[in-house]
C-alpha positions in Angstrom: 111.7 89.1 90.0 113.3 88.5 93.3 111.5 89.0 96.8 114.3 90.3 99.6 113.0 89.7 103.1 113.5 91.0 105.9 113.0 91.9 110.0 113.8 95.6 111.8 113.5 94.4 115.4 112.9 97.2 117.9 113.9 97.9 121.1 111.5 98.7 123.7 111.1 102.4 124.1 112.6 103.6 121.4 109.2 104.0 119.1 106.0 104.8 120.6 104.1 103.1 117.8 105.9 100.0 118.0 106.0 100.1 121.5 102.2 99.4 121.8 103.2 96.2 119.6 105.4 95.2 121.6 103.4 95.8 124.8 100.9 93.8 123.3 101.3 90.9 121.6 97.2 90.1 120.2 98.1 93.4 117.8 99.2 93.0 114.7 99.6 95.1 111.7 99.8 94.4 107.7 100.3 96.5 104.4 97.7 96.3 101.6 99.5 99.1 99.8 103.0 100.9 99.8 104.0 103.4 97.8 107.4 105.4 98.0 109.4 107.8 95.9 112.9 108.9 96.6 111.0 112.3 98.7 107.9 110.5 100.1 106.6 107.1 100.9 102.4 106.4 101.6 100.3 103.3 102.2 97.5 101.6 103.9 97.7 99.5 106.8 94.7 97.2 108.0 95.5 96.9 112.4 93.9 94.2 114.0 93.8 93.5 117.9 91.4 94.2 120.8 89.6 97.1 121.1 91.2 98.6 123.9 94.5 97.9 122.6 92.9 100.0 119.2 92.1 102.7 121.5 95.3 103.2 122.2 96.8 102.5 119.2 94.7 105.7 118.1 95.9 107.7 120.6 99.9 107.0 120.1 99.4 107.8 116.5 97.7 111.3 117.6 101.1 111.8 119.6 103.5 110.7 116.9 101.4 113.1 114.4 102.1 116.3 117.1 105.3 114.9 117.7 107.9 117.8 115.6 111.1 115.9 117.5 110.3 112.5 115.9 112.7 110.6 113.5 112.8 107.7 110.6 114.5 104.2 111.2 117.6 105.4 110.0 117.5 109.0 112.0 116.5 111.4 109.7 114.1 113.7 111.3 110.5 113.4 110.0 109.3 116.3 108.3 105.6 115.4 107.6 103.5 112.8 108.8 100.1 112.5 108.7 97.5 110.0 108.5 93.5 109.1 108.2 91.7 106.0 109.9 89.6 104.9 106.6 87.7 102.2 108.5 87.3 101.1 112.3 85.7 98.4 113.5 85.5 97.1 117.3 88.7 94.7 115.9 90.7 96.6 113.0 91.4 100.0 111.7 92.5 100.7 108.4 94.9 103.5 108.2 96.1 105.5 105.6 99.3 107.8 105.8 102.2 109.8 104.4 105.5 110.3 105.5 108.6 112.9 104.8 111.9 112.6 106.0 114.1 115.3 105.5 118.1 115.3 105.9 120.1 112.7 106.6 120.1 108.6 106.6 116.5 107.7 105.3 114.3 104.4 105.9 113.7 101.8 104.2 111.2 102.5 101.8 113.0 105.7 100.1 116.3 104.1 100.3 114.7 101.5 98.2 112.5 103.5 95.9 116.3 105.8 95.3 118.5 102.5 94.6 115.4 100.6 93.0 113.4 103.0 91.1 110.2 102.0 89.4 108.8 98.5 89.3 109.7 98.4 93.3 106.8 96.7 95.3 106.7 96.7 99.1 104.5 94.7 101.8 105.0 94.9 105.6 103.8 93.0 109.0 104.4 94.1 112.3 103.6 91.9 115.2 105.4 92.4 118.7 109.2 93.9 118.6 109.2 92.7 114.6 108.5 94.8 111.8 108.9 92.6 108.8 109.5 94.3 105.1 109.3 92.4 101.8 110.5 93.9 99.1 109.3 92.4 95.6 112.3 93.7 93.1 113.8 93.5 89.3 117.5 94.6 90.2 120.1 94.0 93.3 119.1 94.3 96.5 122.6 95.2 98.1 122.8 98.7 98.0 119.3 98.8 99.8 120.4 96.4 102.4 123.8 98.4 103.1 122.3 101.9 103.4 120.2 100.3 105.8 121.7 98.4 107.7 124.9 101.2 108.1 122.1 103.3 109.3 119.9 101.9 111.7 119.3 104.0 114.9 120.7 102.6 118.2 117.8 100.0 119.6 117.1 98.7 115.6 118.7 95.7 114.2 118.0 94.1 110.7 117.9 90.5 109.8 117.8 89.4 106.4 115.2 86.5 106.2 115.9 85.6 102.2 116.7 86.6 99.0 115.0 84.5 95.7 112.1 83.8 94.3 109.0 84.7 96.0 107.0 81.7 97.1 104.0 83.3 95.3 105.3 82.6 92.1 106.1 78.9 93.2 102.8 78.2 94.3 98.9 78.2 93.3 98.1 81.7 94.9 96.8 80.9 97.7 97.6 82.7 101.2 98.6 80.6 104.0 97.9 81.9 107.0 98.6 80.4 110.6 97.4 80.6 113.9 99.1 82.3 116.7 100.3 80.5 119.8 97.5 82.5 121.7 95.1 82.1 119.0 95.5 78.2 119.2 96.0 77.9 123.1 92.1 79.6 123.4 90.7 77.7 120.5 92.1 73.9 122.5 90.8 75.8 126.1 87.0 76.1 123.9 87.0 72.9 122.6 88.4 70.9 125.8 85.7 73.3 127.9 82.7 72.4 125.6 82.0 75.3 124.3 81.2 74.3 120.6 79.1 71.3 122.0 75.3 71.2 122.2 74.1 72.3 125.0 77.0 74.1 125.6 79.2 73.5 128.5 81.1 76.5 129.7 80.6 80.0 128.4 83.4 82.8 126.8 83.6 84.4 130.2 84.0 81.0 131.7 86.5 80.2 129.8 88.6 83.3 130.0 88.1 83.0 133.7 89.7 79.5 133.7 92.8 80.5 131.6 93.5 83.6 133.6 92.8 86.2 130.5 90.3 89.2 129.9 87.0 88.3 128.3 87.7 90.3 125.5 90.9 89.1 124.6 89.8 85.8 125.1 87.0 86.6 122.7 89.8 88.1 120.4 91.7 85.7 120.0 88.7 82.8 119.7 87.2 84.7 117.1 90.7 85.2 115.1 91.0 81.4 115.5 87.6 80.6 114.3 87.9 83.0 111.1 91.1 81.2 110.3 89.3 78.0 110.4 86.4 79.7 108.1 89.3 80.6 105.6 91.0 77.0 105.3 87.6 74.9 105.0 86.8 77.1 102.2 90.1 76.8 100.9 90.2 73.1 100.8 86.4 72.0 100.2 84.4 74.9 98.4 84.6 76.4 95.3 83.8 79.9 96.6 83.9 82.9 94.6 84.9 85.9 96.6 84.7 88.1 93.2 81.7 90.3 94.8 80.9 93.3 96.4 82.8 93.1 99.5 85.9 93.8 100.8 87.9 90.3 101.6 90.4 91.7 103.5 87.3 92.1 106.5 85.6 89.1 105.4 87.4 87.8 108.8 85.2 89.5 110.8 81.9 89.0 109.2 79.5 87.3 112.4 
């Protein structure tokens, strides 16, 4: 098995969904399933960002739904699309939804189910004008990296990241996961402010104040830094057992 990486970078305006990533750089999107057959592809995404960049997440996807005129990476018009919010939370949705692309150039994910067939497995992240795809394959990748690359829509461009064994396979399992700039630059303001100290020296809204950002962002991007923290200690120094009744993927945003 081979993984092939890599990037779609958009350019501003030319999706309305990736516009709101790209309009704001504390959202952030992953796959934790993607599915696709030469007619359809269907997945789950988990969103994550503050909650009045959500709200308006929820509205753009509304549009695009309605939308008959909109089209696929590679310009084929989209013939269905439709999707369901399976789980929202003041930080994260997690949406499901189906696609249909009729005539024409298709995107990535039925170019590669057609070349690739079965045994194809697909994960995505999208975080500002980046929509990353890694595709985990038994076969060559070449034919899926020309179709799409030759038919990119004007305002795309593709980078290939890497081709070979994915690092999964090298290593013991476990998910590294890193901070942000943002996330890092608010967890140094809290720490240099005293906000972890006892009594505590400057509150949330303090802080934010100082370093010229919205509460709730600030909070955002604190908390994201805090659960990331949670995540490594146990990591390195517990011998936790997640194998219970609960979701891990929102065990981030457990208080």
């Amino acid at each position: 098995m081979r993984e092939f990486v890599f990037t779609v970078e958009y350019d501003a305006g030319v999706d309305a969904v990736m516009d709101c990533f790209i309009e704001h750089p504390d959202l952030s999107a992953r796959s934790m399933e993607i599915n696709a057959t030469s007619e359809a592809v269907w997945g789950i995404e988990k969103v994550v960002g503050p909650s009045t960049v959500l709200d308006e997440l929820d509205d753009t996807l509304e549009r695009v739904a309605n939308d008959p005129n909109q089209t696929g990476m590679c310009g084929a018009s989209v013939t269905e699309f439709e999707y369901t919010i399976l789980s929202s939370n003041a930080e994260s949705r997690k949406i499901h939804w189906l696609r249909r692309e009729g005539d024409g150039p298709r995107s990535i994910p039925l170019v590669a189910a057609k070349h690739i067939g079965e045994g194809l497995i697909m994960r995505t992240e999208r975080r500002g004008d980046q929509y990353r795809w890694r595709l985990l394959i038994d076969g060559p990748a070449t034919e899926v990296h020309e179709a799409v690359r030759e038919n990119l829509r004007e305002g795309l461009s593709l980078t290939v990241e890497r081709l070979g064994t994915p690092p999964c396979l090298l290593e013991d399992g476990r998910v590294q996961q890193t901070l942000t700039p943002e996330q890092k630059a608010a967890l140094e303001a809290a720490i240099e402010r005293g906000y972890y100290e006892e009594p505590r020296q400057q509150s949330v809204t303090e802080i934010a104040n100082d370093v010229g950002v919205s509460r709730s962002t600030f909070q955002y991007r604190l908390n994201r830094a805090e659960a990331w923290l949670a995540r490594q200690f146990a990591a390195d120094s517990l011998d936790a057992n997640l194998d219970v009744n609960l979701d891990p993927e929102d065990i981030e945003f457990i208080q």
